[in-house]
DRENTORKOL-3810 file (N, C-alpha, C; in nm, 4 decimals):
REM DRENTORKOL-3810
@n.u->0.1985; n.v->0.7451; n.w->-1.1634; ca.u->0.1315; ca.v->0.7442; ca.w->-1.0339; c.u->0.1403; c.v->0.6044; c.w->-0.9747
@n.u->0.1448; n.v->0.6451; n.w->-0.8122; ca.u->0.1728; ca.v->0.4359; ca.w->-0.7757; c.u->0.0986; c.v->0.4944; c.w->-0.6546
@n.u->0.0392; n.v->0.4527; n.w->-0.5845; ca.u->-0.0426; ca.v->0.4454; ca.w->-0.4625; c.u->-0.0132; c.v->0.3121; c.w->-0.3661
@n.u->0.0733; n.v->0.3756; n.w->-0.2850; ca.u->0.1307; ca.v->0.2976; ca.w->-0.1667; c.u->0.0339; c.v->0.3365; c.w->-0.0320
@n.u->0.0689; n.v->0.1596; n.w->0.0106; ca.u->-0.0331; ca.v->0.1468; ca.w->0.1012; c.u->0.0814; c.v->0.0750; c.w->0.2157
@n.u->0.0635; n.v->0.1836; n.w->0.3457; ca.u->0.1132; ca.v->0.1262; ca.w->0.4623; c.u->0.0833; c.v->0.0198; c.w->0.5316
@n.u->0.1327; n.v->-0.0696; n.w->0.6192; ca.u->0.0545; ca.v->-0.1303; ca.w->0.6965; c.u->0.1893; c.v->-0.1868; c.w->0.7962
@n.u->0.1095; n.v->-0.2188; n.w->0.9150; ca.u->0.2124; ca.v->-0.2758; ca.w->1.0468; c.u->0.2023; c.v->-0.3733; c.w->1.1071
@n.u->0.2527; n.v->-0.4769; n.w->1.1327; ca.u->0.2132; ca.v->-0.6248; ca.w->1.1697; c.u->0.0601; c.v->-0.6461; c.w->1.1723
@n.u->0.0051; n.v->-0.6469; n.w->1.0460; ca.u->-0.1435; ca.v->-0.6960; ca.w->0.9957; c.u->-0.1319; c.v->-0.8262; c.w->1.0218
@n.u->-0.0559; n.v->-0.9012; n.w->1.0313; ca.u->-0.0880; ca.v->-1.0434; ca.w->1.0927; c.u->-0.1368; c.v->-1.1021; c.w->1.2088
@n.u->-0.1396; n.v->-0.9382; n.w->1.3378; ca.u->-0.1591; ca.v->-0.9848; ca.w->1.4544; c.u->-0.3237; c.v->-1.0510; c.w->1.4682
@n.u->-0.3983; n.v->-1.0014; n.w->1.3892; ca.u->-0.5383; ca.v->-1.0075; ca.w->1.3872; c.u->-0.6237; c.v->-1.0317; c.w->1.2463
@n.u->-0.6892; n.v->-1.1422; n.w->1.2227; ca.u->-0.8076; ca.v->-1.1338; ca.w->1.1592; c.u->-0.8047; c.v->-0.9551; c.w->1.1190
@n.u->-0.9363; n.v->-0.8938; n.w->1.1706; ca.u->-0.9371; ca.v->-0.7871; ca.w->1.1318; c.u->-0.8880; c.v->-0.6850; c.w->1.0554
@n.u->-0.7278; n.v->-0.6874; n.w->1.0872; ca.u->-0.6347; ca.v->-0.6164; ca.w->1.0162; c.u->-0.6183; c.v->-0.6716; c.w->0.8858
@n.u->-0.5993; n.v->-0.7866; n.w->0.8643; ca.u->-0.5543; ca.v->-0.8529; ca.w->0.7325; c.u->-0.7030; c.v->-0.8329; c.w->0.6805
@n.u->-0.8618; n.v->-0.8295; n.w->0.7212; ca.u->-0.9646; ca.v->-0.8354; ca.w->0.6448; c.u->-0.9929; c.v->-0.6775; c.w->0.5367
@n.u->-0.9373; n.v->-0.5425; n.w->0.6710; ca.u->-0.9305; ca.v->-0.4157; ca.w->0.6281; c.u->-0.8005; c.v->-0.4246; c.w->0.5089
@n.u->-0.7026; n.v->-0.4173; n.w->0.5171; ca.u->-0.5938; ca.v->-0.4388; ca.w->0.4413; c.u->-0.6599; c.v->-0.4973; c.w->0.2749
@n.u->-0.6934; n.v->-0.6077; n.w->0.2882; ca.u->-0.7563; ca.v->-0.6645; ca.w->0.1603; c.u->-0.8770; c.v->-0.5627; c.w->0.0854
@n.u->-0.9422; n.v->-0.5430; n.w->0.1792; ca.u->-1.0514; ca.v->-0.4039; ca.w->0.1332; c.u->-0.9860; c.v->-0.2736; c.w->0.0903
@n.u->-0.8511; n.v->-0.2047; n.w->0.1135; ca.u->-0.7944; ca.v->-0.1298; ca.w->0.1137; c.u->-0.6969; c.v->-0.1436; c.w->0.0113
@n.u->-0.6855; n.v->-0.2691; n.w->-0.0751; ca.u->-0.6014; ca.v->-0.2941; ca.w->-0.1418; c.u->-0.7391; c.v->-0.2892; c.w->-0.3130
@n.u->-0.8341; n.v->-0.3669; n.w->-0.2468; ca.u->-0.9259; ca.v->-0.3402; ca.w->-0.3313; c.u->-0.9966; c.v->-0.2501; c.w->-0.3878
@n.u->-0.9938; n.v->-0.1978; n.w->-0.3407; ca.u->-0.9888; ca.v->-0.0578; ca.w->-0.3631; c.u->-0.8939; c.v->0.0564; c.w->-0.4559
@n.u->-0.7949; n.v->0.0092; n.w->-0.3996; ca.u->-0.6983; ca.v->0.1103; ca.w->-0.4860; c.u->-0.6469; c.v->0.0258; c.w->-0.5888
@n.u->-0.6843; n.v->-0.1061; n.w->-0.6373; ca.u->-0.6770; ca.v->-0.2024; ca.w->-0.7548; c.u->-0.7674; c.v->-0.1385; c.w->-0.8708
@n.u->-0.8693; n.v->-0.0860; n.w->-0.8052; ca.u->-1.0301; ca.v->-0.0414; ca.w->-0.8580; c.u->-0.9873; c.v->0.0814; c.w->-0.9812
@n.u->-0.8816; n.v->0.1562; n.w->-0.9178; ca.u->-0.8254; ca.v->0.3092; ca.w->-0.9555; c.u->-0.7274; c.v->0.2959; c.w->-1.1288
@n.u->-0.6810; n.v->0.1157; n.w->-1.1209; ca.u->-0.6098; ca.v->0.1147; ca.w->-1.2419; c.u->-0.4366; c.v->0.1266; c.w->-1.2535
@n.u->-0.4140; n.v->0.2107; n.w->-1.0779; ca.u->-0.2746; ca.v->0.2001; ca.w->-1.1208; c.u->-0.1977; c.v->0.1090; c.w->-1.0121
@n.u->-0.0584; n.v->0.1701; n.w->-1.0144; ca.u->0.0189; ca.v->0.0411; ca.w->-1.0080; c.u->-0.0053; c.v->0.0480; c.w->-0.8388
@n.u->0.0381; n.v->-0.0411; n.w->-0.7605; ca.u->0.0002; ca.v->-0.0536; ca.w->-0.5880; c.u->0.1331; c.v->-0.0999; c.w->-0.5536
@n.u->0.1696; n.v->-0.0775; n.w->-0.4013; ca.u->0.2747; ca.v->-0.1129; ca.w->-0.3278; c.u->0.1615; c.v->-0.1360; c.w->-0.2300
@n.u->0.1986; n.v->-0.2981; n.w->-0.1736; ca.u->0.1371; ca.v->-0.3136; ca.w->0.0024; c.u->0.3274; c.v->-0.2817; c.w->0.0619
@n.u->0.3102; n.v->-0.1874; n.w->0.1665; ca.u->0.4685; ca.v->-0.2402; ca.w->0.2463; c.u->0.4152; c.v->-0.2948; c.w->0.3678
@n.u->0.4512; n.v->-0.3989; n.w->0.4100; ca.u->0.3823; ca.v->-0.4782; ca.w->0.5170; c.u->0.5097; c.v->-0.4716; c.w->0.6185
@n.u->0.5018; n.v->-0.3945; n.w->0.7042; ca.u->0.5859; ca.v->-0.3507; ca.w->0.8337; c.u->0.5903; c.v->-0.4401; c.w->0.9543
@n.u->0.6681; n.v->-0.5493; n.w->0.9695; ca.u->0.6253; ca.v->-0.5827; ca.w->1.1426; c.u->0.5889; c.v->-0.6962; c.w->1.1313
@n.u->0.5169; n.v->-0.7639; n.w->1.0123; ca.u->0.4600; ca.v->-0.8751; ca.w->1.0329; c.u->0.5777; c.v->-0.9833; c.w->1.0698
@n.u->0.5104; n.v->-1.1107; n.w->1.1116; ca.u->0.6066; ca.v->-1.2055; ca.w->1.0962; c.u->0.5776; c.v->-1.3029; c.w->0.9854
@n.u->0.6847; n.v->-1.2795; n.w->0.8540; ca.u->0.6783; ca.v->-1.3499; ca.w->0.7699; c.u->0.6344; c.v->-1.4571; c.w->0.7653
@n.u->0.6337; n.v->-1.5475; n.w->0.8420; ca.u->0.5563; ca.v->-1.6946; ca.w->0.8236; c.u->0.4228; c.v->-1.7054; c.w->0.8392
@n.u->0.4011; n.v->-1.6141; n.w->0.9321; ca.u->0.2446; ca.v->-1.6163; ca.w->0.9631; c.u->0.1596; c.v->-1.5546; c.w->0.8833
@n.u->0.2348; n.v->-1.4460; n.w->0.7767; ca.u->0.1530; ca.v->-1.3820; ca.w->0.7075; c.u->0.0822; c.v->-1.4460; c.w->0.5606
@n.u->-0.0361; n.v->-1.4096; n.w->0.5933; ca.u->-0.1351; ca.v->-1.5336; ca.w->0.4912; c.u->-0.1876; c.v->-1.3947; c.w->0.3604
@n.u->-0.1341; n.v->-1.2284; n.w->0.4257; ca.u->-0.2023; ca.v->-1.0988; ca.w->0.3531; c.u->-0.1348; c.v->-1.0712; c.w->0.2208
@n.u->-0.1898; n.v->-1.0598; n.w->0.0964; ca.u->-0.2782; ca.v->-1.0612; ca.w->0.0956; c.u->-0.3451; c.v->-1.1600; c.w->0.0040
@n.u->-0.4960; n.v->-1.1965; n.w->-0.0097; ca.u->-0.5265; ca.v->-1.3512; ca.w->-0.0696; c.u->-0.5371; c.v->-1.2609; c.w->-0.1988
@n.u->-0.4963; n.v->-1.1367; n.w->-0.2774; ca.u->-0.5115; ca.v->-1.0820; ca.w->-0.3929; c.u->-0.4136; c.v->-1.1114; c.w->-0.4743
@n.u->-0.4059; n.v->-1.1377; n.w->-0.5767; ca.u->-0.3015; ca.v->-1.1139; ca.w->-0.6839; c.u->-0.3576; c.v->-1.0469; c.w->-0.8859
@n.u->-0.2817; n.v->-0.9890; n.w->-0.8342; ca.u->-0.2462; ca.v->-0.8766; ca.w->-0.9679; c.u->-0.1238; c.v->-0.8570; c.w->-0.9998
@n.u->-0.0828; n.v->-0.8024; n.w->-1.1479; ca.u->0.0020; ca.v->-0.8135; ca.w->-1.1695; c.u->0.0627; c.v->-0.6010; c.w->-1.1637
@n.u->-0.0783; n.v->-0.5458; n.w->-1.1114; ca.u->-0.0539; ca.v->-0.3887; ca.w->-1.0887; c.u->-0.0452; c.v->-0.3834; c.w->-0.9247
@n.u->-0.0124; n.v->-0.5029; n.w->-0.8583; ca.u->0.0132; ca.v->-0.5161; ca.w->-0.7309; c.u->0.1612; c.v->-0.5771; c.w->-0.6492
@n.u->0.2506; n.v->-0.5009; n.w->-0.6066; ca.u->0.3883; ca.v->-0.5483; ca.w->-0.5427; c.u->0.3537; c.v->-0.5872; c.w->-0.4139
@n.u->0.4060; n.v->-0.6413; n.w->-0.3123; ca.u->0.3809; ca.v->-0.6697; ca.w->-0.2023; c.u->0.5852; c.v->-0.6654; c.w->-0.1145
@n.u->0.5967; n.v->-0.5643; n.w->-0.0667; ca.u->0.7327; ca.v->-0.5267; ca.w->0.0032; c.u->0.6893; c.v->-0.5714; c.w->0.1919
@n.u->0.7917; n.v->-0.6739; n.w->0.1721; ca.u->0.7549; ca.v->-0.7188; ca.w->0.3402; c.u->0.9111; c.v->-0.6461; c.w->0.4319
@n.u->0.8693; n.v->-0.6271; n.w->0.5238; ca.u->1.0282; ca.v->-0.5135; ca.w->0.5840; c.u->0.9684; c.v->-0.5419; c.w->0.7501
@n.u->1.0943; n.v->-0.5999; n.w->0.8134; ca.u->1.1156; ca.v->-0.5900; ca.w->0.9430; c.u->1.2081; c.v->-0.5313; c.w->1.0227
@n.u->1.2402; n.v->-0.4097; n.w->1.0819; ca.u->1.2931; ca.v->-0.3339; ca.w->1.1404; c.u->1.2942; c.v->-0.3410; c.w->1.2828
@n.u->1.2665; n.v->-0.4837; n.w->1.3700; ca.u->1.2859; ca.v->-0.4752; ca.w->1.5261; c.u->1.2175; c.v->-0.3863; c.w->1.5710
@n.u->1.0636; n.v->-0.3633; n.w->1.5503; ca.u->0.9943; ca.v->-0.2676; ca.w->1.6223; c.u->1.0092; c.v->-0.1346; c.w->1.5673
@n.u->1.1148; n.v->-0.1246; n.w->1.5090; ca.u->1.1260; ca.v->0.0323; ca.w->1.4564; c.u->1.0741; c.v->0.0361; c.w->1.3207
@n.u->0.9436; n.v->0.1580; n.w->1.3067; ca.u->0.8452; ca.v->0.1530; ca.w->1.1904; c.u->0.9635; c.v->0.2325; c.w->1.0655
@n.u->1.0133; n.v->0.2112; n.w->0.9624; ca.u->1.0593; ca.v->0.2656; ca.w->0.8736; c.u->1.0250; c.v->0.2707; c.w->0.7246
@n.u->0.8652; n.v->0.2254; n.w->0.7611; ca.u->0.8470; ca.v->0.1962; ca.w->0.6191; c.u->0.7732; c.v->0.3138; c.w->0.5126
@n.u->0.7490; n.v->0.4460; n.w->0.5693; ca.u->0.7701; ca.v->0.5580; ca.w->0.5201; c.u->0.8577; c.v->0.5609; c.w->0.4555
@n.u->1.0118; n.v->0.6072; n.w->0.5096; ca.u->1.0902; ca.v->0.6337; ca.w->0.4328; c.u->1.1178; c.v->0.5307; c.w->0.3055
@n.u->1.1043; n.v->0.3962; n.w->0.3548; ca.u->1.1392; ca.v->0.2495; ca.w->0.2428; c.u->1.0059; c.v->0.2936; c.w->0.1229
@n.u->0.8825; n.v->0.3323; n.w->0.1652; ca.u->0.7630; ca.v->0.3220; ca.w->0.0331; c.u->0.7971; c.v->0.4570; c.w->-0.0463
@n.u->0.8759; n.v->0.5853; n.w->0.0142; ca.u->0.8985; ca.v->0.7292; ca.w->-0.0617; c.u->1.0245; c.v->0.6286; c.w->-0.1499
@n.u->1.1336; n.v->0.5633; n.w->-0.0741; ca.u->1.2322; ca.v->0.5695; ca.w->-0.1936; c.u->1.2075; c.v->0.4255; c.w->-0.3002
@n.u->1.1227; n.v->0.3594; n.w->-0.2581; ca.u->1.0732; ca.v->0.2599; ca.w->-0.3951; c.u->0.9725; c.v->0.3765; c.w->-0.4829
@n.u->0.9266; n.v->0.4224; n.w->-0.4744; ca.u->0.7768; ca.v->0.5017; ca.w->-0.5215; c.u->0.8628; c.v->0.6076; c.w->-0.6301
@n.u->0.9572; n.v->0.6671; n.w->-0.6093; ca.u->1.0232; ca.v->0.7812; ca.w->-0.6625; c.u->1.1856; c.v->0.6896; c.w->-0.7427
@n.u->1.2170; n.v->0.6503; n.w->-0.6856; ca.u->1.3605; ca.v->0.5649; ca.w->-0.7511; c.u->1.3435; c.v->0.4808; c.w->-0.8120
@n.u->1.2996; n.v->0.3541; n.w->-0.7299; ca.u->1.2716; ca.v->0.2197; ca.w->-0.8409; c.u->1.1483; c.v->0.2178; c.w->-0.9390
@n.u->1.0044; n.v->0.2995; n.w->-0.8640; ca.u->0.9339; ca.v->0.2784; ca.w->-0.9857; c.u->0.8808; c.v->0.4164; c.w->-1.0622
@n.u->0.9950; n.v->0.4869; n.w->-1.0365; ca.u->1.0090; ca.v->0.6445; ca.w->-1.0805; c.u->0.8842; c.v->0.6911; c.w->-1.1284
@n.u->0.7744; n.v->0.7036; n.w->-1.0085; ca.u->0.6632; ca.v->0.7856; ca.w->-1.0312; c.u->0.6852; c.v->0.8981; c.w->-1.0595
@n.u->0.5924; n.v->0.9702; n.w->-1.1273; ca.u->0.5857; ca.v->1.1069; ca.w->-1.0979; c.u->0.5151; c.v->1.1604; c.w->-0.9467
@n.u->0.3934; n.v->1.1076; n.w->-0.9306; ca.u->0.3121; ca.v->1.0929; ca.w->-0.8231; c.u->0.3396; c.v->0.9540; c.w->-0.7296
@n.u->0.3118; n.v->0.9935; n.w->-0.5781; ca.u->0.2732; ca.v->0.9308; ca.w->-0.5403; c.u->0.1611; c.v->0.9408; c.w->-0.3989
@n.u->0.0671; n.v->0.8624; n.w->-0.4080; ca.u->-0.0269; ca.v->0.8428; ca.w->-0.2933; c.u->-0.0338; c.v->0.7645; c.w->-0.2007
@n.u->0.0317; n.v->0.7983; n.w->-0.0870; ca.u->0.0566; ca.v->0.7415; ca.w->0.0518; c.u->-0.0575; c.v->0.7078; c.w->0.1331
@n.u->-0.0924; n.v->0.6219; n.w->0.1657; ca.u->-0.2129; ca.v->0.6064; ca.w->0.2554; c.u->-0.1988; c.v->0.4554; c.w->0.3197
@n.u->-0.2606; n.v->0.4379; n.w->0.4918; ca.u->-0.2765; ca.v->0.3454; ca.w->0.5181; c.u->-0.3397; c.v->0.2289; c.w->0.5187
@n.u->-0.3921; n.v->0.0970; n.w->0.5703; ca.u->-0.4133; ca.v->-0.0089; ca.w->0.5124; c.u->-0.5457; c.v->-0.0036; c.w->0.5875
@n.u->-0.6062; n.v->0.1443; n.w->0.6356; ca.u->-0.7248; ca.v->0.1175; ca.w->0.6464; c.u->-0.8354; c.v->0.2696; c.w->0.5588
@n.u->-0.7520; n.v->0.3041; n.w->0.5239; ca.u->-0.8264; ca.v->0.3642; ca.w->0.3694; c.u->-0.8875; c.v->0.2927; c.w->0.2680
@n.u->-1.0157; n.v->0.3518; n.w->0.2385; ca.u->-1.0802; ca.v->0.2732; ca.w->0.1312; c.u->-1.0911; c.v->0.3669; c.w->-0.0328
@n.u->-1.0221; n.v->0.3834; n.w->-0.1105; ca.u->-1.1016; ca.v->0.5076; ca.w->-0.2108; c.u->-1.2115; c.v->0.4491; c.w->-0.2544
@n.u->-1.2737; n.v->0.5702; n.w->-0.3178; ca.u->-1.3771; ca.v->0.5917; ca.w->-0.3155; c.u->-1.3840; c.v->0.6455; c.w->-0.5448
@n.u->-1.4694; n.v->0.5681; n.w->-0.6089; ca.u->-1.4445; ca.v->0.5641; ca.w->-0.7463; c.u->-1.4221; c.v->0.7597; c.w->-0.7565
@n.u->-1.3353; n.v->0.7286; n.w->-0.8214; ca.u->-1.2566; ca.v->0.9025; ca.w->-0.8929; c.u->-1.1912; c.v->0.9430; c.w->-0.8128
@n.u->-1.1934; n.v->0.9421; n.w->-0.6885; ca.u->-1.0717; ca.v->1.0164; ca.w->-0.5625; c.u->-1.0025; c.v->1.0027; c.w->-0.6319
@n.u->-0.9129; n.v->0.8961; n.w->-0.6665; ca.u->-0.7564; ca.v->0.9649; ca.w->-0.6943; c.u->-0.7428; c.v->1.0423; c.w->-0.8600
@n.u->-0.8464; n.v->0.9826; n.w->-0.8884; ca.u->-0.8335; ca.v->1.1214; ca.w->-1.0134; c.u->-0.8089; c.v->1.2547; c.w->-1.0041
@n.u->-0.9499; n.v->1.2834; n.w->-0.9086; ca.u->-0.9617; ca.v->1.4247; ca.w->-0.8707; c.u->-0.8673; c.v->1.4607; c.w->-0.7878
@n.u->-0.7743; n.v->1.3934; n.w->-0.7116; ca.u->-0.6394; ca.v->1.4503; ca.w->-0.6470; c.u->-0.5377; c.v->1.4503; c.w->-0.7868
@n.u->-0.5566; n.v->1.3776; n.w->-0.8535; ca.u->-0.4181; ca.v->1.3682; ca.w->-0.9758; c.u->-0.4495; c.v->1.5329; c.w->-1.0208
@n.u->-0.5898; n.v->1.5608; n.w->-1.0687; ca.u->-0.6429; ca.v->1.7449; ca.w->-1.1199; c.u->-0.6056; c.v->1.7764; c.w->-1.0088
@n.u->-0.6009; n.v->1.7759; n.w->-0.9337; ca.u->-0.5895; ca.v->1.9074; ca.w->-0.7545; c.u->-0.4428; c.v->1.9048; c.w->-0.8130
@n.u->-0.3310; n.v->1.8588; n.w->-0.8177; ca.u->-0.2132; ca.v->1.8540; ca.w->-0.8062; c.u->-0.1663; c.v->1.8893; c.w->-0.9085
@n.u->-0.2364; n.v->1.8765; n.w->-1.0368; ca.u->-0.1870; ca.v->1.9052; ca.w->-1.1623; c.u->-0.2164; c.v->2.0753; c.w->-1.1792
@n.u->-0.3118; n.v->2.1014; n.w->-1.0850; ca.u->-0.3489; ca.v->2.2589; ca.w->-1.1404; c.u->-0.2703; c.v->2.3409; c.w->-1.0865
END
């Protein structure tokens, strides 16, 4: 299981980079492995995120306005870190203790 977390030029704002960090904390909380894909930002400016773990990747991808980082988080998630599962969600989701358990049973039954 890897639980990837979207996000799109989070650098434009305070705010975004504060949700993002909460959203990362969160799914740190769960035990498994994390993808941030950080879409859009501009690399220099980006300060996201002040976390480090070693169950945490951080994939930065700029596409000229064009969002592609769906397709880029399905083929790291399934190819390079050959989940069985994976949980897609954006960088303003928070889980909540056992959610992704109880989706791992929903899916397993």
């Amino acid at each position: 299981m890897i639980i990837c977390i979207l996000s799109y030029k989070i650098d434009t704002n305070r705010k975004l980079i504060d949700i993002t960090e909460e959203s990362i904390n969160s799914a740190l909380m769960t035990g498994h492995d994390i993808l941030l894909l950080d879409d859009g930002s501009n690399l220099e400016a980006t300060r996201i995120p002040m976390i480090t773990s070693d169950k945490l990747k951080i994939i930065r991808v700029n596409y000229d306005n064009i969002s592609k980082a769906f397709n880029h988080i399905c083929r790291y998630a399934f190819y390079e870190h050959k989940s069985d599962m994976c949980l897609i969600m954006n960088n303003d989701v928070i889980l909540c203790d056992g959610s992704v358990n109880k989706l791992m049973n929903l899916a397993n039954n």
